[in-house]
C-alpha positions in Angstrom: -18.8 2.4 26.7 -17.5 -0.6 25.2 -14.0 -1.3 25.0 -12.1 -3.8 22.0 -9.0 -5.2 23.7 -6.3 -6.7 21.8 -3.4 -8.5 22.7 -0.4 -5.3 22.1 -1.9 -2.7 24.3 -4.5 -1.0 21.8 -8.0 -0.6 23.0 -10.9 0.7 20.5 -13.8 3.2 22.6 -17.2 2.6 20.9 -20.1 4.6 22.7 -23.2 2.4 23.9 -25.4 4.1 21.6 -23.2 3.2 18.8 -22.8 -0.6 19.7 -26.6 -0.5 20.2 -27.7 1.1 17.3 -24.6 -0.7 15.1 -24.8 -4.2 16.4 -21.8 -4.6 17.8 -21.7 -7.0 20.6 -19.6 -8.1 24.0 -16.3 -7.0 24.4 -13.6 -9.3 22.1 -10.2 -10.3 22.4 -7.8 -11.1 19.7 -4.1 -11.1 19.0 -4.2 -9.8 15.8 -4.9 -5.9 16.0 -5.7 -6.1 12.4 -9.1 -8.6 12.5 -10.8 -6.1 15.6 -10.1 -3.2 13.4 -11.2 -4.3 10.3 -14.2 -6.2 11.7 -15.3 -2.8 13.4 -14.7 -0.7 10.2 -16.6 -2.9 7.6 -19.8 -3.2 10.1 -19.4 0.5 10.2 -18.7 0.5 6.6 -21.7 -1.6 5.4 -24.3 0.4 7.6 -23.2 3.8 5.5 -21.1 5.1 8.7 -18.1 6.9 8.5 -15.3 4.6 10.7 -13.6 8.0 12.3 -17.1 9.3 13.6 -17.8 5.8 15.4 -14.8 5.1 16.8 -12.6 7.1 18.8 -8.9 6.0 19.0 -7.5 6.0 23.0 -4.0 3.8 22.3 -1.3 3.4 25.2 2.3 3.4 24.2 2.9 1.1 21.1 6.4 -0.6 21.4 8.6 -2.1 18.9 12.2 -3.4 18.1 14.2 -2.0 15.8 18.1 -2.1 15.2 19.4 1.7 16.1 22.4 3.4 14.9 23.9 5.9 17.1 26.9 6.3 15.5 28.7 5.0 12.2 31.0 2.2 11.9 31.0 -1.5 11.7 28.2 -4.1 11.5 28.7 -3.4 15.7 27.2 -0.1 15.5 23.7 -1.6 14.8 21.7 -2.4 18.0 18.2 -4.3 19.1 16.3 -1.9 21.2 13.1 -1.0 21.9 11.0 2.0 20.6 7.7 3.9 21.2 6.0 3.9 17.3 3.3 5.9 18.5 0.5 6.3 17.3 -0.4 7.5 13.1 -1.1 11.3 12.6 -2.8 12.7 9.6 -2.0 11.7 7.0 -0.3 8.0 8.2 -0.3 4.9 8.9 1.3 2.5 11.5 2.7 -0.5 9.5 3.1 -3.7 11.3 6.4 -5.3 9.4 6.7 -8.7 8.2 10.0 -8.5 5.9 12.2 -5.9 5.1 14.8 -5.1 2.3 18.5 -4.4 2.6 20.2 -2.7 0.0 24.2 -1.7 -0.2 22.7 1.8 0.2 22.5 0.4 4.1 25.7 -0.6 3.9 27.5 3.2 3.3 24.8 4.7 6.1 25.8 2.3 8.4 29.5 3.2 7.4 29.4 6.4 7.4 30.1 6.8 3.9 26.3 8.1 3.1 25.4 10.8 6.3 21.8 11.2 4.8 20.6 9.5 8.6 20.1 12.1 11.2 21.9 9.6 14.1 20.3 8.1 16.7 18.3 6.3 13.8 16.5 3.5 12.2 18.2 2.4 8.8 16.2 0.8 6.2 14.1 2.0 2.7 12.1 -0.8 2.0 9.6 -3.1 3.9 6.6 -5.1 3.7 4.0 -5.1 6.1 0.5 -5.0 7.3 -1.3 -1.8 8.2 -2.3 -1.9 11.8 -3.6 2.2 12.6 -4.3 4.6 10.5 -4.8 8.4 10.9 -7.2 11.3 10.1 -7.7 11.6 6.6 -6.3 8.6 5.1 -8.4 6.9 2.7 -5.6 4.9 0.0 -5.1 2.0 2.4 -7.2 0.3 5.0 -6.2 -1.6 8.4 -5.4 -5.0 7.7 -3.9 -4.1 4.2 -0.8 -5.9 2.7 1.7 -3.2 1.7 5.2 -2.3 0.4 6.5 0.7 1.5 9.4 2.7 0.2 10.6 6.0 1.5 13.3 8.5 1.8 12.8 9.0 5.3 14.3 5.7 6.7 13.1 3.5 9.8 12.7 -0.2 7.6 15.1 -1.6 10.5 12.0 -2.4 12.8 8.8 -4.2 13.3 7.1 -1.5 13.2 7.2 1.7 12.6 4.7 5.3 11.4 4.9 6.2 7.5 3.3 8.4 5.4 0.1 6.3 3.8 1.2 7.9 0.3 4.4 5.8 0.4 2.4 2.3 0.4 1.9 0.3 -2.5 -1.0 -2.2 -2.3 0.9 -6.0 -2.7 -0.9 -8.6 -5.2 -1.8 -12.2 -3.3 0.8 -13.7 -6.0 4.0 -12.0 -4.4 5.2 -13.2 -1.2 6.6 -10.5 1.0 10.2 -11.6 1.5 10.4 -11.3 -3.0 8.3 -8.1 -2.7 10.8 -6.2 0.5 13.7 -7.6 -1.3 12.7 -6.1 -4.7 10.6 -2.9 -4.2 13.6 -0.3 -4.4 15.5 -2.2 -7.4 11.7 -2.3 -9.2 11.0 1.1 -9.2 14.7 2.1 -10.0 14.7 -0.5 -13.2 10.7 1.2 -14.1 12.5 4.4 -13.6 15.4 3.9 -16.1 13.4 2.2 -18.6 10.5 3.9 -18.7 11.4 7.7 -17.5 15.3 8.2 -18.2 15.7 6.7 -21.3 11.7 5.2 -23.2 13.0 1.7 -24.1 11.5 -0.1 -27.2 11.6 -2.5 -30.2 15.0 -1.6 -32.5 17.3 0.1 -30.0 20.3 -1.2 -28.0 21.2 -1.1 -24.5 24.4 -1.9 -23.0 23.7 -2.5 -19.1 27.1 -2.2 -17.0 27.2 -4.9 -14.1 24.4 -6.9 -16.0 24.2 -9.5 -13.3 23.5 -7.3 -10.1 20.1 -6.8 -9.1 19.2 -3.7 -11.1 21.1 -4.7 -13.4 19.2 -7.9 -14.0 16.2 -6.1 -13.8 16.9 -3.7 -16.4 18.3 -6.6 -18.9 14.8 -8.4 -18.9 12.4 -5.5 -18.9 14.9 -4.3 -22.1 14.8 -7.4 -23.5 10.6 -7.7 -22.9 10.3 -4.5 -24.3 12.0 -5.5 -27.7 15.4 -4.1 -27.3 18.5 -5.9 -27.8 20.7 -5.7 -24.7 24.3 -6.0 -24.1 25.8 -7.0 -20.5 29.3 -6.3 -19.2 30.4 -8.3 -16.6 33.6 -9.5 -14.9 33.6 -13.2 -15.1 31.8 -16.1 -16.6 29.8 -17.3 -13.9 27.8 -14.0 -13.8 28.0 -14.0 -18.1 25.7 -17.0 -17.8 23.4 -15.4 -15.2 23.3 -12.3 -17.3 22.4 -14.6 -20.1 19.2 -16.2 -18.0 18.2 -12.6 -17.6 17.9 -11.0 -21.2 21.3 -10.2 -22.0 21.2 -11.0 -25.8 25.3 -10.5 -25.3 27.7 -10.6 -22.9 31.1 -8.8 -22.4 33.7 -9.5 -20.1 35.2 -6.3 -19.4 38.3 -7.9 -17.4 39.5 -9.4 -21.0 37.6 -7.2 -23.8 37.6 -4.1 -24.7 33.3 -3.3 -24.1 33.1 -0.4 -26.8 34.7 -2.4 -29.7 32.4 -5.1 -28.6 29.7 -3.5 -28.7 30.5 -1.5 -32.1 31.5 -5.3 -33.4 28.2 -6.6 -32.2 25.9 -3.6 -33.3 27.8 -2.6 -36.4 26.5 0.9 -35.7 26.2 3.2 -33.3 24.7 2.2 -29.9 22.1 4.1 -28.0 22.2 4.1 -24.7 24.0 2.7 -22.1 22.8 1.7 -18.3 25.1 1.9 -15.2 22.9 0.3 -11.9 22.4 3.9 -10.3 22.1 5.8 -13.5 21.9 6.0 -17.6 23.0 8.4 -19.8 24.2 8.3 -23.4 27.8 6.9 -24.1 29.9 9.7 -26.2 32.3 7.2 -26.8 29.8 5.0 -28.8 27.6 7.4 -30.6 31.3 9.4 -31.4 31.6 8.6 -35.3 35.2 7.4 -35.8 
């Protein structure tokens, strides 16, 4: 039996016959679980053999970091300490993590304002990472792949972690993964409102409310891209002129002006639809004749 070492307690049992018969010589070491793996599977791979009928998974306790919160509260509520990950079941993967996003969504867990965190837990929605284990019956992602992952079930709070492989998104080599953790959820959510909520094209209007927060800048450019003119509200000058960088065709300042007779000023018609950062739906009060 041959056993692949590597440096965070993993260890890899190939059968004799198998090293024989594949090629696969003296034992290595490496500190990066991600090169054995992936060295192993593409021999494997290249040679027509299936990687879960060669190589039999034995992994000793996999520990990690994370920041823990037991209770709600203050920023003091969140604690370093270490976790067992475990090893990936069907259907997962183990995701070594390399940047991960924090959202105000983090903010009302961690307060207790949001109690969608079964406590003692991991916060976190977004990360980026590297896949280190996979389990029985994965085939979308492969060990040594750089991923986002989003999810519903929390955990993005530590350096590793197990997620369902169906929640990974492969990463291009042009985005580094400190811009992809920190934009994943706001992404999708923009995608989602102007593609799925409301179908945004060439000839319609969009006012986005707090056109200079992330969504909200997100939404003003992919409108703006997609031919629509788009209307910001903000609440000073300073974010006006960010608002403007990012698509906003014009900007209200809802401290000093009234946004719907702005925006009936501007349009001179009806407007279509209007964006809020968590949601969109049609404004009565602008599509209300007079």
């Amino acid at each position: 039996m041959l056993i692949l070492l590597t440096g965070d307690k993993m260890a890899f049992a190939i059968s004799e016959d198998s090293c024989d018969r594949y090629g696969i010589g003296s034992t290595p070491r490496a500190r990066n679980t991600g090169v054995i793996v992936r060295a192993v599977s593409e021999k494997l791979r290249r040679l027509g053999q299936p990687l879960w009928d060669n190589l039999c998974w034995n992994m000793e306790s996999q520990m990690a970091r994370a920041i823990v919160m037991r209770a709600p509260g203050g920023p003091e509520v969140l604690n370093v300490e270490n976790v067992d990950v475990g090893n990936p079941g069907l259907g997962q993967a183990r995701l070594r993590q390399t940047a991960v996003g924090v959202n105000f969504h983090d903010i009302y867990v961690r307060s207790g304002l949001y109690k969608t965190l079964p406590l003692p837990g991991i916060p976190g929605l977004e990360a980026v990472g590297v896949v280190e284990a996979i389990g029985p019956g994965v085939t979308q992602v492969r060990v040594g792949d750089r991923v986002g992952c989003l999810t519903a079930n929390y955990g993005s709070y530590a350096e590793a972690r197990l997620v369902d492989a169906d929640s990974l998104i492969q990463l291009p080599d042009s985005l580094d993964d400190r811009s992809a953790a920190a934009t994943l959820l706001r992404g999708l959510t923009a995608q989602m409102l102007v593609h799925h909520v409301h179908k945004i094209g060439p000839g319609q209007v969009v006012l986005v409310h707090a056109a200079s927060g992330g969504v909200g800048r997100l939404v003003c450019r992919w409108a703006h891209h997609l031919g629509a003119t788009v209307i910001g509200t903000l609440g000073s000058e300073e974010k006006a002129r960010s608002a403007r960088e990012n698509g906003c065709d014009h900007v209200i300042l809802y401290r000093t002006e009234n946004f719907v007779e702005r925006v009936q000023a501007v349009m001179r018609r009806d407007a279509a639809v209007r964006f809020r950062p968590r949601e969109a739906l049609l404004d009565q009060r602008l599509t209300k004749p007079s």
